[in-house]
Structures are given as C-alpha cells and as structure tokens.
C-alpha positions as CSV (number, residue, x, y, z in Angstrom):
1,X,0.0,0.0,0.0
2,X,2.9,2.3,0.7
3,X,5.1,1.6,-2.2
4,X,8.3,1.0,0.2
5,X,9.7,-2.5,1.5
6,X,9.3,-4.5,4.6
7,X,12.5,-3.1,5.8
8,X,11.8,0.7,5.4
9,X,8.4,-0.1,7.4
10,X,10.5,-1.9,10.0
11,X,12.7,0.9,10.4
12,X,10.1,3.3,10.2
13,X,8.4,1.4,13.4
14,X,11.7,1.3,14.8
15,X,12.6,5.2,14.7
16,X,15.3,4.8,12.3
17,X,16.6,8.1,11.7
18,X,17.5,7.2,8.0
19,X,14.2,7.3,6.6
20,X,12.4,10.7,4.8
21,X,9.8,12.6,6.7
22,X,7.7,12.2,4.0
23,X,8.1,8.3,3.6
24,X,7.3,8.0,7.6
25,X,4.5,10.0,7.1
26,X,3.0,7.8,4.6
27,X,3.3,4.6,6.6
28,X,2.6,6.1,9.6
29,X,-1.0,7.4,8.1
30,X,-1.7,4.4,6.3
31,X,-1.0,2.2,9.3
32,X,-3.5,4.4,11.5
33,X,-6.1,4.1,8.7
34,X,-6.0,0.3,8.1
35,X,-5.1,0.0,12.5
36,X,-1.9,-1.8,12.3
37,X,0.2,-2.8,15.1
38,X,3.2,-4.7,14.7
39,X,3.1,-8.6,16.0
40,X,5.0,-9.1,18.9
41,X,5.4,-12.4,18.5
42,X,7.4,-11.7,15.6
43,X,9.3,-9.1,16.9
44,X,10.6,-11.0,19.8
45,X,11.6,-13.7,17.1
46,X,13.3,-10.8,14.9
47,X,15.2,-9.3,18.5
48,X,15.6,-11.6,20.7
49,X,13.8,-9.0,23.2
50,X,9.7,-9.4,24.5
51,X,10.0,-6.6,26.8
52,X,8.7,-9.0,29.7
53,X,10.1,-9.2,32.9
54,X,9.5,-12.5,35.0
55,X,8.5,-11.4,38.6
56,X,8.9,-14.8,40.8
57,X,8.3,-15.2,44.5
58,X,10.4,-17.6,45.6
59,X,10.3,-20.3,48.2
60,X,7.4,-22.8,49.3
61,X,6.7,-20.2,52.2
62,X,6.3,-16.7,49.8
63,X,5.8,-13.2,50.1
64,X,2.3,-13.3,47.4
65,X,0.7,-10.2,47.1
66,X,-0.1,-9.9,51.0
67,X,3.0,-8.8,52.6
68,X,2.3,-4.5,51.9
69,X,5.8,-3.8,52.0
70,X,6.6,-6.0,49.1
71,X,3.4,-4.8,47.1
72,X,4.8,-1.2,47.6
73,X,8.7,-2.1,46.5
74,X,6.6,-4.0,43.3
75,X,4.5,-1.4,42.9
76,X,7.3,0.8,42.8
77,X,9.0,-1.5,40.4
78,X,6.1,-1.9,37.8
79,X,5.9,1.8,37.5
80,X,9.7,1.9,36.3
81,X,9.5,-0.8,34.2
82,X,6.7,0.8,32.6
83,X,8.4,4.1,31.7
84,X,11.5,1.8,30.2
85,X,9.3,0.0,27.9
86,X,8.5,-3.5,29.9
87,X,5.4,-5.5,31.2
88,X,5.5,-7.8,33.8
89,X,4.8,-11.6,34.0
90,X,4.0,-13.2,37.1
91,X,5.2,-16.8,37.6
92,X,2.9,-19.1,39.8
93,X,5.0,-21.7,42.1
94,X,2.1,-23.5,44.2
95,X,2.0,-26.6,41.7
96,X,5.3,-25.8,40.5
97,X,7.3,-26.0,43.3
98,X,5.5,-29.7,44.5
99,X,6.7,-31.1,41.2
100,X,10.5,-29.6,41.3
101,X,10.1,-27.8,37.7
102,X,12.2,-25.3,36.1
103,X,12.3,-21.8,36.3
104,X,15.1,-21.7,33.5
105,X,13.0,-23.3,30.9
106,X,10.0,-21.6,32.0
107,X,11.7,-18.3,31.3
108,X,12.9,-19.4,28.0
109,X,9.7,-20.3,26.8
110,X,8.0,-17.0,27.5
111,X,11.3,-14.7,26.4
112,X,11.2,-12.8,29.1
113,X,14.2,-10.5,29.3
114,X,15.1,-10.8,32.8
115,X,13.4,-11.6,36.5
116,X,13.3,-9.8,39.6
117,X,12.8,-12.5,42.5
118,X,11.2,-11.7,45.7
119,X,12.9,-13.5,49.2
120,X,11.0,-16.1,50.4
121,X,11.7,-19.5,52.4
122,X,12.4,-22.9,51.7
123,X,13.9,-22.2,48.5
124,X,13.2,-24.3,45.4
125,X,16.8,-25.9,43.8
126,X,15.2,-24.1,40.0
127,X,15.7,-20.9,42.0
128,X,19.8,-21.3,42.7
129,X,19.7,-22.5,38.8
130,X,17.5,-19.7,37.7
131,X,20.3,-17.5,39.4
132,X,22.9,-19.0,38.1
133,X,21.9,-18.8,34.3
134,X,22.2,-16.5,31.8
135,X,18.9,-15.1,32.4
136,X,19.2,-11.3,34.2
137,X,18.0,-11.6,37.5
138,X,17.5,-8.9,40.0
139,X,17.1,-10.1,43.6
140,X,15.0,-8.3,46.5
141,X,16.2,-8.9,50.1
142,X,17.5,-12.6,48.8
143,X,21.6,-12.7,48.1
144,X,21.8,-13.5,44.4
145,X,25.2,-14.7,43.8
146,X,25.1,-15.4,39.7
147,X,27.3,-13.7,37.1
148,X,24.1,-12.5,35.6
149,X,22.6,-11.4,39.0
150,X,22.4,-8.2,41.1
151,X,20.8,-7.9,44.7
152,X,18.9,-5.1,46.9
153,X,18.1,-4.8,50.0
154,X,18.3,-2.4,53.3
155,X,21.1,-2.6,55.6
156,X,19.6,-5.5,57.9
157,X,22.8,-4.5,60.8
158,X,22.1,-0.7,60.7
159,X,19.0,-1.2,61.4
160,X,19.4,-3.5,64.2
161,X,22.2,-0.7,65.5
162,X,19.5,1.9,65.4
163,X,16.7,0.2,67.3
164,X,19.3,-0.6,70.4
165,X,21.0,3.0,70.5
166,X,17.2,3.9,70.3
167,X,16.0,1.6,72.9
168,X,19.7,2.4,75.1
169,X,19.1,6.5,74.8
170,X,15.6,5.9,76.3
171,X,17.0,3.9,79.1
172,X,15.8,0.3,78.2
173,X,18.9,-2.4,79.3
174,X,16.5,-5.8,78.8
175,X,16.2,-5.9,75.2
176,X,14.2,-9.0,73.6
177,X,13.8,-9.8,70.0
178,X,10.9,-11.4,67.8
179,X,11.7,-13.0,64.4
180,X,10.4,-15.3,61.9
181,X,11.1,-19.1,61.2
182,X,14.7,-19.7,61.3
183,X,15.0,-20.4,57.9
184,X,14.7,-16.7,57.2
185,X,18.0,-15.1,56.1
186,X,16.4,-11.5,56.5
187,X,15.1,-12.1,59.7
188,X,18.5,-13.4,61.4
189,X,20.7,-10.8,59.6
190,X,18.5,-8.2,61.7
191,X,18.9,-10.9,64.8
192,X,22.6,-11.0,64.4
193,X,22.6,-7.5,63.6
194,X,20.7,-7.1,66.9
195,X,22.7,-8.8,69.6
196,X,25.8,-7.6,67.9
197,X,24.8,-4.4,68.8
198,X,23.1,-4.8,72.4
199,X,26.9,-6.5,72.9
200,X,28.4,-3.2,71.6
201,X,26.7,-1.7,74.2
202,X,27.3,-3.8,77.0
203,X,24.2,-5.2,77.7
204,X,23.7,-8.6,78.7
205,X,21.3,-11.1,76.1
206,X,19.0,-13.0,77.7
207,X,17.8,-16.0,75.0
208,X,14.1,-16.8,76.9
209,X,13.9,-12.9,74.9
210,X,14.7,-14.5,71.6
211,X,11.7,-16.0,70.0
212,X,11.6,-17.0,66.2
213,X,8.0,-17.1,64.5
214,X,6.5,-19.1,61.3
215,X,6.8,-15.7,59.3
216,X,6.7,-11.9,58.9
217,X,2.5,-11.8,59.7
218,X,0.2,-10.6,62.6
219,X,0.0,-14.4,63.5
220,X,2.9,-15.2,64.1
221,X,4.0,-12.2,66.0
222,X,1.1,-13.0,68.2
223,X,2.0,-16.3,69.1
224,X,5.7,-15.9,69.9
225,X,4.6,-12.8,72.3
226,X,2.1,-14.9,74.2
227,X,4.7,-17.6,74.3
228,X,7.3,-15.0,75.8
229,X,4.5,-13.8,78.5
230,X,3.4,-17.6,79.6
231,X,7.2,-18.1,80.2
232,X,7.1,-15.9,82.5
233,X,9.4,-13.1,82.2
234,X,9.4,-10.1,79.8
235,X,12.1,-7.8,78.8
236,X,11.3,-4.1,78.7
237,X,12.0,-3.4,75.0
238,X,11.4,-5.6,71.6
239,X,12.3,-5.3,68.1
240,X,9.8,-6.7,65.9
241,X,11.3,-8.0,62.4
242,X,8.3,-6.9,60.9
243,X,5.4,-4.2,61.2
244,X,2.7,-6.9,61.3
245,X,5.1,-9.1,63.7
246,X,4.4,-6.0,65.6
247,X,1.3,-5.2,65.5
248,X,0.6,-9.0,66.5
249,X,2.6,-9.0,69.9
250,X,0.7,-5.7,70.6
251,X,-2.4,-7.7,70.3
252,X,-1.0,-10.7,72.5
253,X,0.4,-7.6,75.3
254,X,-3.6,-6.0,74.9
255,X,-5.1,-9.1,75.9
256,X,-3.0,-9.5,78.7
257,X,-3.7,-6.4,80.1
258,X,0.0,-5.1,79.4
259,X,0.4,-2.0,77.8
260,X,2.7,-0.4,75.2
261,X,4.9,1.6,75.8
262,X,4.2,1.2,79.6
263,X,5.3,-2.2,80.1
264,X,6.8,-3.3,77.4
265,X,8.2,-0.9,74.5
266,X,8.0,-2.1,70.9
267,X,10.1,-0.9,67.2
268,X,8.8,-2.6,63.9
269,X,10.4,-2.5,60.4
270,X,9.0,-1.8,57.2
271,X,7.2,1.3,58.1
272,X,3.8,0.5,56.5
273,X,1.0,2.7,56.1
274,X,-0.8,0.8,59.2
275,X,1.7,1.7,61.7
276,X,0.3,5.7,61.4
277,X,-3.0,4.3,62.7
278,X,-2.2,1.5,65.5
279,X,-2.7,2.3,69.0
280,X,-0.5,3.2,69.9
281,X,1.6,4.1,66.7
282,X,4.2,2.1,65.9
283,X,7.7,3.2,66.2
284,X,9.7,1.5,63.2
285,X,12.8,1.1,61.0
286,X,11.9,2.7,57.7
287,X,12.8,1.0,54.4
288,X,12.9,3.1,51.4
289,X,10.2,1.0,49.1
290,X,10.0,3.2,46.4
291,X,13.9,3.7,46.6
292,X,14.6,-0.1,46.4
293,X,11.8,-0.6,43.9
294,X,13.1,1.6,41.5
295,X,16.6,0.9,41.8
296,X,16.0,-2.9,41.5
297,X,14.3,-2.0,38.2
298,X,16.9,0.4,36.5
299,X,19.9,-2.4,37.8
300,X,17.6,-5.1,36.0
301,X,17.4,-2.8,33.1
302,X,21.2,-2.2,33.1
303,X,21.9,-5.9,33.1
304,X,19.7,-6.8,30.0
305,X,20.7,-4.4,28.0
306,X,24.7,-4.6,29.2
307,X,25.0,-1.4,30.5
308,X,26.9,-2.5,34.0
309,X,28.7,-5.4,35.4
310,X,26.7,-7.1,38.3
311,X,26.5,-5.1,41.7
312,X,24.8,-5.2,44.7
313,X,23.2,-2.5,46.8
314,X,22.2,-1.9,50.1
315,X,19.9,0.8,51.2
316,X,20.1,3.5,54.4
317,X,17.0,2.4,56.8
318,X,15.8,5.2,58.7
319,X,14.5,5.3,62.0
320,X,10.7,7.0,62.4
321,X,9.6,7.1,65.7
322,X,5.7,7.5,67.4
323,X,4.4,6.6,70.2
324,X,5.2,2.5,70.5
325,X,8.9,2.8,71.5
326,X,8.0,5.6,75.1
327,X,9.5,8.5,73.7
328,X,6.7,10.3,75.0
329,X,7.2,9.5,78.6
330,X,9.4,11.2,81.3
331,X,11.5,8.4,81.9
332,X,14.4,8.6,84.3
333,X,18.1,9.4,81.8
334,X,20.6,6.7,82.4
C-alpha cells in the first residue's frame, strides 16, 4: 500500500533516523487508517527482546501479594519498568514448586528479558539454577550470587544498630527480640545485627527474649509474644522483624492487660501505612520502598541491556519514631 519494502516499514516502526519525513508519514498514516500494530510475536523472534520481565516469588513459604511492604517495593518497580518500555509476568509456584520444575526453561519459553525475585523461604533448587543462568535476574532482600545477578536490600545490621541505641538512649537495658522461622535469612541478619549491637553496648542477652515465628505476619508475631509472657518473664524493650510481627505481639500484650509503651516498648520494620494508625503508633525502621523498587528495576534494566557489570546494593533504613517505643514519657536518663 505504501510503495516502500518491509524493511523501510521496520525501520520506520523502529525510529530509524535514515528514513524521509515524508516516507514515515506515509506509513505512519496508512497504518492508522488500516489499525496496524506490529506482532509481537514476531518481533521477539526478529530481537531476541519481549520486553517481559519475570516477577517470581520464591520459596514454598512466599511473600504473594499480601505482605504490603513488598506490594509497595513491586508497585514501585512496575511503574519503572513501565516508563523503560517492559510489562510484567508473574510466575505461579504452588503446583510448581511440588513437582521440582524449572524456572530456567520456564523463562525461555516466554522470552522474558530478565526476572526480579522476591525472598521467600524454603527455596526451590530451579531458584539457585534460575540465578545462576544466563537469564538477568534482580534479587529483593535474597543474596543473588550469579554472574548474571544483582541484589537489593536495606542494611539489615544498621538497622538492628539503630533500634538498640534507640531503645539504650531511652533507658531500656533488657532488650528482647521477635523474628520469623529460622530459615529466614532477612530475619536473622537483623537478629545477628541485633545482639551484635546490644553486645556493643554492654548489655547482657537474655535467650528466653529470643523467640523466632512461622513468618513476617500478625499471626505469628502473636503467638511468639504470648509464648514470651506464659514463660514468665518479659524484657522491657522488643524489636519486631516486621510491622505486622508487631502489631501481633501488641495484640498478644492487649489481651494480657500489658500495655505499650508502659510495660513493654516495641520498634517494627517496614514502616507501612498501618503503623500511622495503630494504638498506639508504631515506632519503626523505615525501608525506602520506592527507593529499592526503582533501583532494583533500573539495575535489571542495566543488566539486559549490558549497561553495568553485576553489583549489589544496600539501602540507608531510617529510623521513624511515634508513640510505641516511650519516647513520649518522662523516663528517668541513664
């Protein structure tokens, strides 16, 4: 219809610079009046590219879309990948993973350009192959060790720092700890991190205030502080290794008439949007998800399109305090 070859339309869809105004404006009007759009299909046959990103979320025990600091970081992430040009494809594992299958040839049958994986536990073995492959793979809070591979996450012992100078400068000295299942690399780095820090201080650590969880959830938070309270002695300060760890120990203190801040002081980490409206707010470790949501997707960008070597990056938390850690109250300076 045009007069011109398949390659001068190509090129023409392509914003080649070496075609006439006048021959693009040809095409370009006949294509809107007959409503053609190029196959993709065929283009990812003709590039090699799809413009699809795999998102996974690894492990039998995952993230999904209920943890809200995740959704934010992916949220963050889609948005990013939009403005470079990509769409997202979400692989399910809950079949998957019973079966062993492989995230490698998974990947290669949709094209996808590169994956961002989500931490999760119990790790699937496709996952270590899917990392190791050639496949660009961007990893959130999981260590990614692949030559094709780049990680994010916050800085899990600066964190842990801040909560016990927090919890020292208020004049807390019995310092406890809830986590999840100890399978969670997260959730022990900030352990670690933790008692590492109440030892820089010179604080004793008393283990009956260590108590691991299933996961990062309300549920779990609950049950480890009622375990902590029927054992009969409670330290005066906790870090939470989540918000909704948090806000289920509150619920566990609540319903055994203890209070917080008054008998037992609490920080979370995450700062999500629920912690504004708990009662009492929750004082919490901030983690930049938009930050780390659009840096994971320009370092996944970079890496499909060659533009760096692999490199990993961790991200400043920041301390935000309310109400849940006593700041509030006249307590005696030590």
């Amino acid at each position: 219809m045009a007069g011109v070859s398949v390659s001068t339309v190509s090129k023409i869809i392509n914003n080649y610079s070496d075609i006439s105004e006048e021959t693009k404006t040809k095409v370009l009007e006949i294509m809107r009046q007959t409503g053609y759009v190029p196959s993709n299909s065929a283009k990812t046959l003709a590039t090699k590219k799809s413009n699809l990103i795999g998102v996974i979320f690894a492990g039998k025990l995952n993230i999904d879309f209920t943890h809200p600091f995740f959704v934010e970081v992916l949220n963050s992430f889609k948005k990013q990948m939009g403005v470079l040009g990509y769409d997202l494809l979400f692989f399910s594992n809950e079949k998957f993973y019973s079966i062993d299958g492989d995230y490698v040839a998974r990947c290669l049958h949709f094209h996808v350009d590169g994956c961002i994986i989500v931490t999760g536990q119990q790790l699937e073995q496709s996952i270590n192959e899917l990392d190791l492959s050639d496949i660009p793979c961007i990893g959130v809070d999981i260590q990614l060790q692949g030559k094709n591979s780049s990680f994010i996450m916050s800085d899990n012992y600066k964190m842990s720092y801040k909560v016990v100078e927090h919890f020292y400068l208020q004049g807390y000295r019995e310092l406890g700890y809830i986590g999840s299942t100890l399978e969670s690399d997260i959730s022990n780095m900030r352990e670690n991190g933790y008692k590492d820090a109440i030892e820089s201080f010179g604080l004793p650590t008393n283990d009956k205030w260590f108590v691991n969880g299933d996961n990062f959830f309300e549920s779990s938070g609950y049950e480890a502080m009622s375990k902590m309270i029927q054992a009969g002695s409670l330290p005066r300060a906790i870090f939470a290794a989540s918000d909704l760890i948090a806000i289920g120990a509150m619920r566990a203190l609540k319903e055994n008439k203890l209070s917080v801040p008054e008998d037992v002081a609490i920080i979370g980490c995450d700062d999500i949007e629920a912690c504004k409206y708990t009662s009492p707010a929750i004082t919490t470790i901030k983690q930049n998800k938009d930050k780390i949501g659009r840096l994971a997707s320009l370092m996944l960008y970079d890496l499909i399109n060659n533009q760096s070597v692999t490199g990993n990056v961790v991200v400043e938390p920041e301390l935000v305090i309310r109400e849940s850690c006593g700041s509030g109250m006249n307590r005696r300076a030590y």
